[in-house]
N, C-alpha and C positions, 0 to 999 in steps of 0.2 A: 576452275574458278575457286580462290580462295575462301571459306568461310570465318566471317566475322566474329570471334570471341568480344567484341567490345560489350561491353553491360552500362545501359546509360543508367543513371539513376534520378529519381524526381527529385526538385530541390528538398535541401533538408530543412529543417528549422531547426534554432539553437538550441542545444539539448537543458536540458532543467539542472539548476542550481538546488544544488544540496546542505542542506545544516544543518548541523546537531544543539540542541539548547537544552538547556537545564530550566526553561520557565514553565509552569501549567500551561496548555493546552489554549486556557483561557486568556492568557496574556500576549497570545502571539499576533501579530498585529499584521495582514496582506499577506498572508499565508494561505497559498490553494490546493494544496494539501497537506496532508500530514499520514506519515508512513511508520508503522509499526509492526514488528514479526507476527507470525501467526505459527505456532507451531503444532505438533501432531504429540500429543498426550494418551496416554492410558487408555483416559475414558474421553476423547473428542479435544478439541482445539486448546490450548492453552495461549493465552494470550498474558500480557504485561499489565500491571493492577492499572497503569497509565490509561490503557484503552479506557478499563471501566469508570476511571474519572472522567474522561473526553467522553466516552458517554453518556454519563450523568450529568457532565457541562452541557451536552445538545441536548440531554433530551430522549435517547436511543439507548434499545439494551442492545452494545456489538454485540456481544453471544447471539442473542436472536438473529440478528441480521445473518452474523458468520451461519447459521446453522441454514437460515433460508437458502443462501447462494452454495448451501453444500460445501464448504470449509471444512479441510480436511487438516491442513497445517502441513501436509507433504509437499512435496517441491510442484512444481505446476496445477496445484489445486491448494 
């Protein structure tokens, strides 16, 4: 009896729309999230001066956060 290679898959949902803007952080209007590099520095994360305005626009130090979730800025972490 033959065996089945078929692979069903669950439905999908539409994959997320992407775009680039040049407005503050502040300006952006029904945006649910907002994506920025993280990269691996010398001495820990370096990130885009952008974040640290986005988080002085919220309210939040990224650095802190990045440091709590262990942010490394290497590829899968």
């Amino acid at each position: 009896m033959p065996v089945s290679t078929e692979v069903s898959l669950p439905p999908q949902v539409s994959p997320p729309q992407f775009a680039l803007s040049a407005l503050p952080p502040g300006a952006l209007v029904g945006v649910e999230a907002l994506a920025y590099p993280v990269l691996a520095g010398p001495d820990g994360v370096v990130v885009p001066r952008a974040v640290d305005e986005l988080g002085a626009e919220l309210g939040h130090d990224v650095l802190a956060l990045l440091e709590v979730e262990r942010a490394t800025g290497r590829s899968g972490r």
